[in-house]
PDB file of N, CA, C and O in Angstrom:
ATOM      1  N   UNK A   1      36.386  28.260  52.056  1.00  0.00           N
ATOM      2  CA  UNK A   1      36.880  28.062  53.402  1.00  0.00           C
ATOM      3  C   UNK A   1      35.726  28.009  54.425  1.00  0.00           C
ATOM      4  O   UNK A   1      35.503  27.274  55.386  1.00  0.00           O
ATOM      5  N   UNK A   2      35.060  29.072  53.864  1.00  0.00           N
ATOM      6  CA  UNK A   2      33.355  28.742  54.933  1.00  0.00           C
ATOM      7  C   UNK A   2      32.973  27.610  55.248  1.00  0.00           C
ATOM      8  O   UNK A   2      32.977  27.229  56.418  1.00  0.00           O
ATOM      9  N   UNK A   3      32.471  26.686  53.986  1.00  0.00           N
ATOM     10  CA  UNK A   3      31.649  25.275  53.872  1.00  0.00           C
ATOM     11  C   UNK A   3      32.990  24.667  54.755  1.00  0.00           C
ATOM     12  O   UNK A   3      32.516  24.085  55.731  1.00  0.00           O
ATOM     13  N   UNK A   4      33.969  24.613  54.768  1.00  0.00           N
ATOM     14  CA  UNK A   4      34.546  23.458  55.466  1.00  0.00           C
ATOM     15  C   UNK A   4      34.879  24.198  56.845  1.00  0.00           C
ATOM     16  O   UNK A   4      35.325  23.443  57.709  1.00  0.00           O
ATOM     17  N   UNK A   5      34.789  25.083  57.080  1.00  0.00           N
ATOM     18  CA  UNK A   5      34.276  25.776  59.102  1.00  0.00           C
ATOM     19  C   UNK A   5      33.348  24.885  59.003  1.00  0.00           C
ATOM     20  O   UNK A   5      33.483  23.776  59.519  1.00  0.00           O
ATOM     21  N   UNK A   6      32.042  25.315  58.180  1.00  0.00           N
ATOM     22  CA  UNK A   6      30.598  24.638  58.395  1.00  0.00           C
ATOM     23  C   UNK A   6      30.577  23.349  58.762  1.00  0.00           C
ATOM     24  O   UNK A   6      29.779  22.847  59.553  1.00  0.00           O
ATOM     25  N   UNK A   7      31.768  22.612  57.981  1.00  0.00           N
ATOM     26  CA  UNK A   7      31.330  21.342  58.413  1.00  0.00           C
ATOM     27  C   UNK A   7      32.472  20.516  59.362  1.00  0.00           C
ATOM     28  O   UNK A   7      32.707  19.308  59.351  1.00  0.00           O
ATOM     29  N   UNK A   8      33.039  21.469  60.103  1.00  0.00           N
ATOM     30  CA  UNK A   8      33.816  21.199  61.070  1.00  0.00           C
ATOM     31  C   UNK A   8      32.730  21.238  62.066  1.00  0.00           C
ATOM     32  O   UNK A   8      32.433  20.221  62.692  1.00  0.00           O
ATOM     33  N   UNK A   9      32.155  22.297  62.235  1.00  0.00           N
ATOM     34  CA  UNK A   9      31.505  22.423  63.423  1.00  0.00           C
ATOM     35  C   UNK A   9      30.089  21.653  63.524  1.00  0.00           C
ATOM     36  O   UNK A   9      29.408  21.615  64.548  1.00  0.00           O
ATOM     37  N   UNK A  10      29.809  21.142  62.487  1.00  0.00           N
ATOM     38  CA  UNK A  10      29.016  19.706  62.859  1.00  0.00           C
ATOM     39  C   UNK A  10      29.644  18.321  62.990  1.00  0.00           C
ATOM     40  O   UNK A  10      29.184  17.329  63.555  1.00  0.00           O
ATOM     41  N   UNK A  11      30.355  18.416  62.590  1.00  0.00           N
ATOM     42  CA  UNK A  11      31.405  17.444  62.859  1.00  0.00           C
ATOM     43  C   UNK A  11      31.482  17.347  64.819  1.00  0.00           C
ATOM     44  O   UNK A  11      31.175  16.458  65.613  1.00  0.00           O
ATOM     45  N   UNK A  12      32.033  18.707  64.978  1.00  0.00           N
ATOM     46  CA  UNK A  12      32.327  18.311  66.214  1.00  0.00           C
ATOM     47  C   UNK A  12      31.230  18.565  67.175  1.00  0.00           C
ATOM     48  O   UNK A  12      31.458  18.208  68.331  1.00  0.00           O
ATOM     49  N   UNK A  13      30.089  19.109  66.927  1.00  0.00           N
ATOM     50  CA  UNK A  13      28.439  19.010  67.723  1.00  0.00           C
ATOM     51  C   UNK A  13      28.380  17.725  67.472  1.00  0.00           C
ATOM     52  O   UNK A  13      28.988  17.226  68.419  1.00  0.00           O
ATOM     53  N   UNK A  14      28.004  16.825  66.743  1.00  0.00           N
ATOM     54  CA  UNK A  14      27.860  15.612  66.499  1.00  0.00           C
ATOM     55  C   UNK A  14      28.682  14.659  67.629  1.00  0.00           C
ATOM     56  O   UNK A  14      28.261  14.071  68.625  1.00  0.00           O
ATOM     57  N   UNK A  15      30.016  14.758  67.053  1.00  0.00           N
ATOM     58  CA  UNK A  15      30.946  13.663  67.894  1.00  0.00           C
ATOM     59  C   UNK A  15      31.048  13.888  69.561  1.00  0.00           C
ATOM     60  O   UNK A  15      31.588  13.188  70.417  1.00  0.00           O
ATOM     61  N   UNK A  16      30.433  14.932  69.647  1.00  0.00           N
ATOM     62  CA  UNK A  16      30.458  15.611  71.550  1.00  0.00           C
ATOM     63  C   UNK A  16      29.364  14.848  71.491  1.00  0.00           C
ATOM     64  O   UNK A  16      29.785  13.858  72.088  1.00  0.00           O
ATOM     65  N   UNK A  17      28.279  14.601  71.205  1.00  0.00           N
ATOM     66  CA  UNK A  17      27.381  14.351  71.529  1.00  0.00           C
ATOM     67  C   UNK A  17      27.246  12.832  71.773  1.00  0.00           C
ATOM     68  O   UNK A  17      26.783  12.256  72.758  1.00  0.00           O
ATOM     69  N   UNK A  18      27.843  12.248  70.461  1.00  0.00           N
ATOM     70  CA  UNK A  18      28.138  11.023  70.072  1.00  0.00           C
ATOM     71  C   UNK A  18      28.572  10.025  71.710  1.00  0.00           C
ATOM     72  O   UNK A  18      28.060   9.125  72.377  1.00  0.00           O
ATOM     73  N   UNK A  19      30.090  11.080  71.753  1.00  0.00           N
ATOM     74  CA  UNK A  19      30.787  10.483  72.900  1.00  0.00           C
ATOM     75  C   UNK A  19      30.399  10.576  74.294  1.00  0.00           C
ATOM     76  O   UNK A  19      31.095  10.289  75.268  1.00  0.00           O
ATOM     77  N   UNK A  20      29.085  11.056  74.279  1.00  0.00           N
ATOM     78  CA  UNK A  20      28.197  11.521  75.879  1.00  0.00           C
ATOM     79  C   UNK A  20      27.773  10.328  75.976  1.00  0.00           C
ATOM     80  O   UNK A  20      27.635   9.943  77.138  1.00  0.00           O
ATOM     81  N   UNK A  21      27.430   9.358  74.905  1.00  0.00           N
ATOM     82  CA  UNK A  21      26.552   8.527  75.423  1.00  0.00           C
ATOM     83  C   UNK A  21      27.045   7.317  76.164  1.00  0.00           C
ATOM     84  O   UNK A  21      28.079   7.587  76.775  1.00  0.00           O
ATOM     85  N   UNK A  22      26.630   6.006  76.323  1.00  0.00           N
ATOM     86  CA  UNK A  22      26.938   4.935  76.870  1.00  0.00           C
ATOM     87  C   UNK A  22      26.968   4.311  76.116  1.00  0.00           C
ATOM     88  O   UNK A  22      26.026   3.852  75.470  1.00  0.00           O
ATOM     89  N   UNK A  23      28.699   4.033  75.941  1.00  0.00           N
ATOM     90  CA  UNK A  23      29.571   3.241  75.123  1.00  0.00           C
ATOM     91  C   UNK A  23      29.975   4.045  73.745  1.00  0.00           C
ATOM     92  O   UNK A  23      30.582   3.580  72.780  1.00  0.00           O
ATOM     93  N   UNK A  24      29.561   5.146  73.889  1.00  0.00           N
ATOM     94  CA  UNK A  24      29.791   5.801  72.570  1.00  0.00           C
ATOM     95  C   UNK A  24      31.812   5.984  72.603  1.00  0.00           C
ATOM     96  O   UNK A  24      32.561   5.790  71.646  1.00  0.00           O
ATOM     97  N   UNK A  25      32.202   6.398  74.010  1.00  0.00           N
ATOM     98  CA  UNK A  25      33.555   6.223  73.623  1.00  0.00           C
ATOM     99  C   UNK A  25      34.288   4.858  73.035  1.00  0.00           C
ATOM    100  O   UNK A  25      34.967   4.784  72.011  1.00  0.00           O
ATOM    101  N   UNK A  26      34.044   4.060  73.737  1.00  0.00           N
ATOM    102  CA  UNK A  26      34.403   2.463  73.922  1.00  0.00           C
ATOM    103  C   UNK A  26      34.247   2.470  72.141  1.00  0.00           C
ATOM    104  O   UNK A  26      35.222   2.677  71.419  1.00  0.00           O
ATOM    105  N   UNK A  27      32.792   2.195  71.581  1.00  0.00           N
ATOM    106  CA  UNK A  27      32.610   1.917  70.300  1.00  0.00           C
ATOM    107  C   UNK A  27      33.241   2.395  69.555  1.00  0.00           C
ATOM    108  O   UNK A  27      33.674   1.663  68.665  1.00  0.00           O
ATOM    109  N   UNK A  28      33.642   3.974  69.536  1.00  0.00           N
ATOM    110  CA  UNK A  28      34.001   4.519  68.616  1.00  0.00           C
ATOM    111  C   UNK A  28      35.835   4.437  68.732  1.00  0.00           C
ATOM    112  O   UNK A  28      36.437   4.934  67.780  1.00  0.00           O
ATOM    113  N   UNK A  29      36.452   3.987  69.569  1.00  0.00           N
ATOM    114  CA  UNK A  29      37.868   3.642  70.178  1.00  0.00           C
ATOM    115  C   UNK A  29      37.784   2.422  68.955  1.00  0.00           C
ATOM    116  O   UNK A  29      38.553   2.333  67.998  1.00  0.00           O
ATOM    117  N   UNK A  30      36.634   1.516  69.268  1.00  0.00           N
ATOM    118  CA  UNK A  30      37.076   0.140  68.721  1.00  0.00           C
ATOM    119  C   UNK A  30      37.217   0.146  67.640  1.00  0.00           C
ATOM    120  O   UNK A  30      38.334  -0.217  67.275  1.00  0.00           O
ATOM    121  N   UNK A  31      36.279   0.519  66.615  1.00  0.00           N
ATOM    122  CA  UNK A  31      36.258   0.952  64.844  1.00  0.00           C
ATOM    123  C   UNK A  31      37.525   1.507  64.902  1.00  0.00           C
ATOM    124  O   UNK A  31      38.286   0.992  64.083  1.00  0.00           O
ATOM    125  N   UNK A  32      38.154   2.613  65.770  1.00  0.00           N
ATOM    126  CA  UNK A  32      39.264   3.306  65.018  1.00  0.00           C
ATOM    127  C   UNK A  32      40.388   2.478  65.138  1.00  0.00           C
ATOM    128  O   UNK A  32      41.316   2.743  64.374  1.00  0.00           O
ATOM    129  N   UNK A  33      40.562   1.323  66.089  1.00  0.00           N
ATOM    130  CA  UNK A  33      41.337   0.525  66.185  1.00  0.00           C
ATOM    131  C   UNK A  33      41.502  -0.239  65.000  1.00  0.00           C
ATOM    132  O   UNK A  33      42.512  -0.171  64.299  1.00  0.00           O
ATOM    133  N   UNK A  34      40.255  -1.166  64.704  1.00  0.00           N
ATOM    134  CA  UNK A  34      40.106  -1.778  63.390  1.00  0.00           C
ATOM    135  C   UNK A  34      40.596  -1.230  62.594  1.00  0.00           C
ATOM    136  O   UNK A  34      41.599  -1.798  62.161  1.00  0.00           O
ATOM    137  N   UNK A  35      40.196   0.270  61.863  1.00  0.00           N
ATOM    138  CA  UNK A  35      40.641   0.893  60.598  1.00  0.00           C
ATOM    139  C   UNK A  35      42.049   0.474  61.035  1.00  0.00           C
ATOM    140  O   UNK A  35      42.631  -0.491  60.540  1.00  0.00           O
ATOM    141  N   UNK A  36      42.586   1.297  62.041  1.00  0.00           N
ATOM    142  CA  UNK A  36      43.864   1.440  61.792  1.00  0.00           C
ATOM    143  C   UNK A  36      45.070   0.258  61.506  1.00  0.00           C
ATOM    144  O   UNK A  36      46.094   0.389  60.834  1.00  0.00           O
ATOM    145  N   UNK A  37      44.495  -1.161  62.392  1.00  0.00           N
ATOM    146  CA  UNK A  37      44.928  -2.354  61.873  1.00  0.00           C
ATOM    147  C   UNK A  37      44.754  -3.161  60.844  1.00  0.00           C
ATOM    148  O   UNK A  37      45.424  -4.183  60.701  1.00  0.00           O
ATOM    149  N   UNK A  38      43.625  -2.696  59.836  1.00  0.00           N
ATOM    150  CA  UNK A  38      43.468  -2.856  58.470  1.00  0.00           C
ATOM    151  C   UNK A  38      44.161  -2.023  57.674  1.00  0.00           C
ATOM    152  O   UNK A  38      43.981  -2.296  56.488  1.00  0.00           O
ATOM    153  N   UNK A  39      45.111  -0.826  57.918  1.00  0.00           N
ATOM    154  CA  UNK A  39      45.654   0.144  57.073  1.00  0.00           C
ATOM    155  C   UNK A  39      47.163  -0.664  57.392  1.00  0.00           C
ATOM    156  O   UNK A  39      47.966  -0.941  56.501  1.00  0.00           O
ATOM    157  N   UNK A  40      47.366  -0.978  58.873  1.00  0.00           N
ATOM    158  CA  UNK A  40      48.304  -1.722  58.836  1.00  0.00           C
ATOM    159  C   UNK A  40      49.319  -2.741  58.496  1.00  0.00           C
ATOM    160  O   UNK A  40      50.499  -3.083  58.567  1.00  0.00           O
ATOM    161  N   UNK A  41      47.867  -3.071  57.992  1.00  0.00           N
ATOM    162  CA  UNK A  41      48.067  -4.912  57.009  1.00  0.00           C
ATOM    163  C   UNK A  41      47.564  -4.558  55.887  1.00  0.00           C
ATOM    164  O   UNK A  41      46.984  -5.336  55.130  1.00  0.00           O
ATOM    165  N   UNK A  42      47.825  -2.773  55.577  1.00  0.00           N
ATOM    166  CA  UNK A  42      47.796  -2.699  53.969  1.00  0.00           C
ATOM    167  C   UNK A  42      46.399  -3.313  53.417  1.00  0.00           C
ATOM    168  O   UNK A  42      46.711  -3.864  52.360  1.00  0.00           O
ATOM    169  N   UNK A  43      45.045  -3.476  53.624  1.00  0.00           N
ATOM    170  CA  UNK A  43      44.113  -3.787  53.048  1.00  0.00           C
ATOM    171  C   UNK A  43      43.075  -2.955  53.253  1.00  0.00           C
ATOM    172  O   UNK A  43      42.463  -2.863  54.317  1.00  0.00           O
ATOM    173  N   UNK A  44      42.797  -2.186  52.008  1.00  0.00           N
ATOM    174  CA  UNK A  44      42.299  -1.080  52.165  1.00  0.00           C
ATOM    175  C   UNK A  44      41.056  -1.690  51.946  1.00  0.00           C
ATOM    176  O   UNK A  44      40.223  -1.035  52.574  1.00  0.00           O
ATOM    177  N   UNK A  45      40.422  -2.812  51.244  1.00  0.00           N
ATOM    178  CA  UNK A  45      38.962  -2.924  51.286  1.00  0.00           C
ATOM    179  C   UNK A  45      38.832  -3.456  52.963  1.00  0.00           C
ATOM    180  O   UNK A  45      37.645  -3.479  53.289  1.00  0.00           O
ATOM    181  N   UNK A  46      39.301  -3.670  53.528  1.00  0.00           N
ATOM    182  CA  UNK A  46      38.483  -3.874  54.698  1.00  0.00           C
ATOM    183  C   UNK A  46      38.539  -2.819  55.818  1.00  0.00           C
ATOM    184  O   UNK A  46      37.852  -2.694  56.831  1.00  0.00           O
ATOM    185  N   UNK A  47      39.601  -2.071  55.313  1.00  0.00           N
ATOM    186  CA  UNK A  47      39.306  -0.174  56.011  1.00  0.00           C
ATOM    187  C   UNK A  47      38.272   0.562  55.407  1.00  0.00           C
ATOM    188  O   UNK A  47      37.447   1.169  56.090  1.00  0.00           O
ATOM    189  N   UNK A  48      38.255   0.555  54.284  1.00  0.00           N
ATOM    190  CA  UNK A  48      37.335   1.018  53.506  1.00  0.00           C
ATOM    191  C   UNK A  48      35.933   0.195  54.281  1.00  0.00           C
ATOM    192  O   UNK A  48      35.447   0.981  55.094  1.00  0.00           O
ATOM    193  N   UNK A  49      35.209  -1.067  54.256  1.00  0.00           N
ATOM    194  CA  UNK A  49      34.704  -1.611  54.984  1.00  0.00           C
ATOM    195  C   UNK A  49      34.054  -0.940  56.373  1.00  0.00           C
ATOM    196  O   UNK A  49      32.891  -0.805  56.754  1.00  0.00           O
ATOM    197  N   UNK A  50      35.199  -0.623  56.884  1.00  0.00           N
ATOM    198  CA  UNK A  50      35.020  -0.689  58.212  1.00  0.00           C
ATOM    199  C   UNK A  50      34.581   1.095  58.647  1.00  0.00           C
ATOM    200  O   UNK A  50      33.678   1.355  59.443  1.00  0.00           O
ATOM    201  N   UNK A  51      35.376   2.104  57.983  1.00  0.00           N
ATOM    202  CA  UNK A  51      35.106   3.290  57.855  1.00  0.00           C
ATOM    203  C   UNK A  51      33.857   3.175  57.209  1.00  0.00           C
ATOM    204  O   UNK A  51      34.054   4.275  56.693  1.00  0.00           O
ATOM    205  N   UNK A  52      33.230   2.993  56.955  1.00  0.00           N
ATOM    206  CA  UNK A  52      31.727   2.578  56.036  1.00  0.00           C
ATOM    207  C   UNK A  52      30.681   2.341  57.035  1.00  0.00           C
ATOM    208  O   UNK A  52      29.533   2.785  57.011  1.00  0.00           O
ATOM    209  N   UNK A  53      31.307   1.471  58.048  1.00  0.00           N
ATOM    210  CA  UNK A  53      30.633   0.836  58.982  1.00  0.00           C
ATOM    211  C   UNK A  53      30.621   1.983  59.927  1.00  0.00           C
ATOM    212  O   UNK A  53      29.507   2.474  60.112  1.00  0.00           O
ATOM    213  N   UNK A  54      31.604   2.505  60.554  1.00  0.00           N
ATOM    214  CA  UNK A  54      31.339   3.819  61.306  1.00  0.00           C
ATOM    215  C   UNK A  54      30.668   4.542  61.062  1.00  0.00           C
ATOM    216  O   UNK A  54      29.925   4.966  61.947  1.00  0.00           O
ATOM    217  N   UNK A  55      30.577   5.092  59.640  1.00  0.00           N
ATOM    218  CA  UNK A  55      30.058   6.138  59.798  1.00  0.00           C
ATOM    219  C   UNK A  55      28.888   6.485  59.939  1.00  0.00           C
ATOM    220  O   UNK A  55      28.295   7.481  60.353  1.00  0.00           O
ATOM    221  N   UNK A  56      28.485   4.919  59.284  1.00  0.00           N
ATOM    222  CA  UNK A  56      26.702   4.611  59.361  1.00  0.00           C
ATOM    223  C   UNK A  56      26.194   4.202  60.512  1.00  0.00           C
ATOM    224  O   UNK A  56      25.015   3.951  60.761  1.00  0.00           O
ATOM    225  N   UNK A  57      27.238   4.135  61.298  1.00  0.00           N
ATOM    226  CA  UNK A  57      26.892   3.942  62.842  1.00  0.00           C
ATOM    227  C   UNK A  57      26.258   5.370  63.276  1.00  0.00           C
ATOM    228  O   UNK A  57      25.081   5.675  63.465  1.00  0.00           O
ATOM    229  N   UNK A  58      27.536   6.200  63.376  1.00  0.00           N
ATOM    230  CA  UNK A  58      27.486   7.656  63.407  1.00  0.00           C
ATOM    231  C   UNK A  58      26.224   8.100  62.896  1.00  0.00           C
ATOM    232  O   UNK A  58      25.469   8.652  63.696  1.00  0.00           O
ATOM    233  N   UNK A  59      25.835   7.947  61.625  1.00  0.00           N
ATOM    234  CA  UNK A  59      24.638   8.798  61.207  1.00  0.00           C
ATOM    235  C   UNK A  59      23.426   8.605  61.771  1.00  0.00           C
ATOM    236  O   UNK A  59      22.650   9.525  62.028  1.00  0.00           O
ATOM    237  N   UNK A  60      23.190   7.286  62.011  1.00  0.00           N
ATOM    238  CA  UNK A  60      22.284   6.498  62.608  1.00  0.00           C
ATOM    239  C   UNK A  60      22.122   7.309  63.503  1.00  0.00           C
ATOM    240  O   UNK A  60      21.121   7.990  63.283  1.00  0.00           O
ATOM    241  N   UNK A  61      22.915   7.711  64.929  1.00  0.00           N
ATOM    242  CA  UNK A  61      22.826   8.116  66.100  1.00  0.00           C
ATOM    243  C   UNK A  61      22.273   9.574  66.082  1.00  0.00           C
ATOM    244  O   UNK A  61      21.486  10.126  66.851  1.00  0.00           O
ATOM    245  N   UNK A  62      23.106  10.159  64.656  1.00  0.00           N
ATOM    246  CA  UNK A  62      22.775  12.001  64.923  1.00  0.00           C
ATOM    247  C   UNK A  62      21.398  11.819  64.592  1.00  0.00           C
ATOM    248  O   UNK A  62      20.643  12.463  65.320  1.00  0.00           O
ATOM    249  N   UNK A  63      20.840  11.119  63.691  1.00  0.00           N
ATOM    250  CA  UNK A  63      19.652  11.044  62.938  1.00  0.00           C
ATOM    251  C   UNK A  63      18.597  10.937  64.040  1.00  0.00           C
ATOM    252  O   UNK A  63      17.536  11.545  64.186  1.00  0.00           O
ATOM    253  N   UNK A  64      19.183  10.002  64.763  1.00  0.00           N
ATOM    254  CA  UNK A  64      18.283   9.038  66.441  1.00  0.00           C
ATOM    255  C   UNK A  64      17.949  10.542  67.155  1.00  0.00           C
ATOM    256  O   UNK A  64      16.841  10.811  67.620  1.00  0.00           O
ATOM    257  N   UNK A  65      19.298  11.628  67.161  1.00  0.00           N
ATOM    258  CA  UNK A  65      19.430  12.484  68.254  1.00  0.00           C
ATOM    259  C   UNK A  65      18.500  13.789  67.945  1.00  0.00           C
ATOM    260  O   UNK A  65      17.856  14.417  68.786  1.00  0.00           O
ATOM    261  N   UNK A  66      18.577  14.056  66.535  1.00  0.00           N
ATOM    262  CA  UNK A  66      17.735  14.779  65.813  1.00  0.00           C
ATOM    263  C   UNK A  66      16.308  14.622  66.328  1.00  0.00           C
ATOM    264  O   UNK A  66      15.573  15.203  67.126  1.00  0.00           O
ATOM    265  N   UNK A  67      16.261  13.791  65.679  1.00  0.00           N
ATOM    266  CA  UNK A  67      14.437  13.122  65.925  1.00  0.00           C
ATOM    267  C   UNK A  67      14.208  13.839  67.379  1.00  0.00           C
ATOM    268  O   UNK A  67      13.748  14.966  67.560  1.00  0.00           O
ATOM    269  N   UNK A  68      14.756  12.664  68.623  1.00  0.00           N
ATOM    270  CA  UNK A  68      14.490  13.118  69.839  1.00  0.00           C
ATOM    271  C   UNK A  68      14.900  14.656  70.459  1.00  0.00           C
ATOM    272  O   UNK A  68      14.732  15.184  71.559  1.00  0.00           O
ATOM    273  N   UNK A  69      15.343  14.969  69.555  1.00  0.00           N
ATOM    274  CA  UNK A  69      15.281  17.059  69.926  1.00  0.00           C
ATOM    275  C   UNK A  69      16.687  17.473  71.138  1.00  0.00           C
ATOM    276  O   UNK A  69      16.836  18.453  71.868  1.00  0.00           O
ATOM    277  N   UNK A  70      17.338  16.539  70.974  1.00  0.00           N
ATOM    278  CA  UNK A  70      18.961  16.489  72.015  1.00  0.00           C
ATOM    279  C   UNK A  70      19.781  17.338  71.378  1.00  0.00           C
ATOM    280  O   UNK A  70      20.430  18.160  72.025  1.00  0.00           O
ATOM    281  N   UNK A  71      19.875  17.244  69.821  1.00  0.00           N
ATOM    282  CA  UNK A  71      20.860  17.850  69.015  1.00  0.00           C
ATOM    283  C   UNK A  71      20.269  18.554  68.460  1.00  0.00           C
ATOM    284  O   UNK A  71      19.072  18.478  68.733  1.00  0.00           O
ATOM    285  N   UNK A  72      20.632  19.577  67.450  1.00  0.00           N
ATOM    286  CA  UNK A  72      19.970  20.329  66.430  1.00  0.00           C
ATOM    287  C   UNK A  72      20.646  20.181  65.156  1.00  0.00           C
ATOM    288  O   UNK A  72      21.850  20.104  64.911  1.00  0.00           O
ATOM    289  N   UNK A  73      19.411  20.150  64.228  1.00  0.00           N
ATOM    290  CA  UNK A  73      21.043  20.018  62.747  1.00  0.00           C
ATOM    291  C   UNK A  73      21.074  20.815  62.021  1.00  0.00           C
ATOM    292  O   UNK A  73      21.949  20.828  61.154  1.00  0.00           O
TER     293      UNK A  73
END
């Protein structure tokens, strides 16, 4: 039950941070739109796809935020 507190709460340091930036809401609205209209039309490789695509968006950024000393990991 620990490890998954643990990784709630980077989860949500991350996504606060995520959504501070400029366009970080907007972007991250739009992907969830996509997934959800690819789950819609029942085609999971292009949710699958697209959740893929987020997240490596996402990592990209904490990784970016890391470096520059904004976040801590």
């Amino acid at each position: 039950m620990e490890m998954i507190s643990n990784l709630l709460d980077y989860f949500y340091r991350y996504r606060s941070a995520l959504l501070r930036t400029e366009n970080g809401v907007g972007a991250t609205n739009q992907y969830h739109r996509q997934i959800l209209e690819a789950m819609k039309k029942k085609n999971p490789r292009l949710a699958e796809r697209l959740v893929r695509m987020h997240l490596a968006r996402a990592k990209e950024f904490v990784l970016k935020e890391i470096e520059a000393g904004r976040i801590l990991p």
